[in-house]
C-alpha positions in Angstrom: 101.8 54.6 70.0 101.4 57.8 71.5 103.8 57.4 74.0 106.6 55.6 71.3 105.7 59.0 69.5 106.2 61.3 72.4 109.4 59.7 73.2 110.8 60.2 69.9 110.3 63.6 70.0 112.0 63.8 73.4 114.8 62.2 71.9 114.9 64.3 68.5 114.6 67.4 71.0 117.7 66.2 73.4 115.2 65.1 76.6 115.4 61.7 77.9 112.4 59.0 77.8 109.5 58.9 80.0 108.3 55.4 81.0 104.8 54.6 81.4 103.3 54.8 85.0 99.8 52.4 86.2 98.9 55.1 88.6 98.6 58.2 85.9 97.4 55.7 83.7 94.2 55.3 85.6 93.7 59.0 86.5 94.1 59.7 82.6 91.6 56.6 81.4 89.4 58.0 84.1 89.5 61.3 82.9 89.2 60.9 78.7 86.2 58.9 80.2 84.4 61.6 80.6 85.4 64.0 78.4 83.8 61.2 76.1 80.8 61.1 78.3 80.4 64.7 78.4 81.5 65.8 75.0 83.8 68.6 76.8 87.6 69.6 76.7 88.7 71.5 79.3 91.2 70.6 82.1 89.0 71.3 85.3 85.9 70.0 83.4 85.3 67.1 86.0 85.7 70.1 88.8 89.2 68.8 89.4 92.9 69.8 88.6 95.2 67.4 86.8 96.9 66.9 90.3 93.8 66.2 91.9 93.2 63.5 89.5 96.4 61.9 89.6 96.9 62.5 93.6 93.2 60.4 93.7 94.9 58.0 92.1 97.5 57.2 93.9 100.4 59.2 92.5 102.4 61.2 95.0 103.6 64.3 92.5 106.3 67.0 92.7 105.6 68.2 89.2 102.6 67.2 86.9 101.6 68.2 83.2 98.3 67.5 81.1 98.0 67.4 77.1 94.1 66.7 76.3 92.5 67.3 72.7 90.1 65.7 70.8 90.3 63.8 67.0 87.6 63.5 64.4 87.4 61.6 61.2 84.0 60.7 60.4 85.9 57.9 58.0 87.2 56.9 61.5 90.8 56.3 62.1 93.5 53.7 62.2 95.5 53.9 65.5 98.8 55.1 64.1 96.8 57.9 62.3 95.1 58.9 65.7 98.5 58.6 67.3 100.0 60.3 64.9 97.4 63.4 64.8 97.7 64.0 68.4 101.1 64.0 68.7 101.5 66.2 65.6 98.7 69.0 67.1 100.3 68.6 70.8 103.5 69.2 69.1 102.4 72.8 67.3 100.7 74.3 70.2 103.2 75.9 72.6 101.5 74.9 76.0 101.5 71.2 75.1 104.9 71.1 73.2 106.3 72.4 76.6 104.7 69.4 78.4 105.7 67.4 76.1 109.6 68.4 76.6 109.3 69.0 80.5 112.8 68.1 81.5 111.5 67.3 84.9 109.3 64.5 84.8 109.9 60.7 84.8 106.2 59.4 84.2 103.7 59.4 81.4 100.1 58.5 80.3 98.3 58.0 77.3 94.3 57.1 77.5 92.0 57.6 74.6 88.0 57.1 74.4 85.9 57.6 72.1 82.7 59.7 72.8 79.6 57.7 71.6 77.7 60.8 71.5 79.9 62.8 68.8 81.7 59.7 67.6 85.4 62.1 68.5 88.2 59.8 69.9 89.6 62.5 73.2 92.8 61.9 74.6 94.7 62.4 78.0 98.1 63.0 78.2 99.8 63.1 81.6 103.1 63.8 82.6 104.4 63.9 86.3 107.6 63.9 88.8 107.0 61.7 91.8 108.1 63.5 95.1 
């Protein structure tokens, strides 16, 4: 849903649609993983860059971008509502909107967990170029 999301705002915005990629995919799951874990939210918190992560992974970059934030509802949510929210906040904050409209990149990534020590759903979003 994210991603459905992120592409129509690519769209509304005049950039074209990013398809999902396996290889970000992991290196985002991965990394909302333990943001989860660790009840932090902050790109290098694992001690690695965004590149790092996706290079580890398997995806040879010219050009990489990461949106990360956290949700929390203590109702809980229903997907389209957390897809919705992060979208929305990624959208409104300058750094992230730019990511989001990178004409550049080809690839995304969407992984969300939720942290079982706070109960807050954190999301990764990735964005990359292959070389």
């Amino acid at each position: 849903m994210v991603i459905d999301e992120t592409n129509a705002f690519r769209r509304h915005e005049g950039r074209g649609a990013v398809e999902r990629n396996p290889k970000l995919e992991e290196a985002a799951r991965e990394f909302a993983r333990y943001l989860a874990r660790t009840g932090t939210l902050e790109h290098d918190a694992d001690g690695h860059t965004p590149g790092e992560r996706a290079q580890r992974h398997g995806y040879r970059w010219c050009r990489i971008a990461e949106n990360i934030a956290y949700q929390f509802d203590s109702r809980g949510y229903a997907t389209e509502a957390l897809a919705q929210g992060l979208v929305e906040g990624w959208k409104k904050s300058p750094g992230h909107r730019r990511n989001m409209l990178e004409r550049d990149v080809k690839h995304i990534a969407v992984a969300v967990a939720r942290s079982d020590r706070n109960g807050y759903y954190y999301a990764v979003q990735m964005f990359g170029k292959p070389c």
